[in-house]
N, C-alpha and C positions, 0 to 999 in steps of 0.2 A: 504494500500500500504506500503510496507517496502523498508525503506530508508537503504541505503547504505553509510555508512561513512569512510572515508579516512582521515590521518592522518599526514599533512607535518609536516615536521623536518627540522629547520633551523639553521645550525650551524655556526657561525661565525671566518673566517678563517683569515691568513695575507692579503690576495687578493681578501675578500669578502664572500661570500655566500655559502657553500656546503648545498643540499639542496636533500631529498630525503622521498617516502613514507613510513611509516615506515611499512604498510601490506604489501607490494609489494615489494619483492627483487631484484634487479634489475632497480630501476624508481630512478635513482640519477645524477644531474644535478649541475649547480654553476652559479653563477652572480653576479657582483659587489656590488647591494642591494638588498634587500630582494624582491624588488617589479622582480626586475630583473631574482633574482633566480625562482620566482612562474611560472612566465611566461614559463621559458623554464623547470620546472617540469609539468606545466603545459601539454607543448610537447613531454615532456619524456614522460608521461602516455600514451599518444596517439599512439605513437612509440610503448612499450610497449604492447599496447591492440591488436594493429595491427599486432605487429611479432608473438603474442601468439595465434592469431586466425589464421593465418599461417601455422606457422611449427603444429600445433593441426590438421590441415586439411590434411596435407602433412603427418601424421604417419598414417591414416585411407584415402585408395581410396572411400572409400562406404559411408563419411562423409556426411552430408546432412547439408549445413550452409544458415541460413535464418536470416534477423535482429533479435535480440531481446531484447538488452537494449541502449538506447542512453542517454548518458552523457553530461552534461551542465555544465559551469561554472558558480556560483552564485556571482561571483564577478563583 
């Protein structure tokens, strides 16, 4: 089975947290601590996964979308 690895970026700002993946353009998020910033990168991805599988269904009528990877958090 091959694993799929992702890579947060934690940067430390005046007001806390800016926090983004660094494969994925676009999944960038902020939180006053770090535990704070994962959580809602956490839900940027989500958001993300979701709008991409979307608008990807929406340039093709004839798409055919069936599940086929589910993601978990290991924390």
């Amino acid at each position: 089975m091959k694993e799929i690895g992702l890579t947060a970026v934690y940067v430390k700002g005046e007001y806390g947290y800016t926090a983004y993946i660094q494969e994925l353009g676009g999944v960038v998020t902020q939180g006053e601590t770090i535990a704070e910033a994962e959580e809602n990168l956490f839900e940027a991805l989500q958001l993300f996964l979701e709008t991409e599988t979307l608008s990807n269904s929406a340039e093709s009528p004839e798409a055919i979308i069936k599940p086929f990877l589910s993601l978990t958090r290991a924390i």
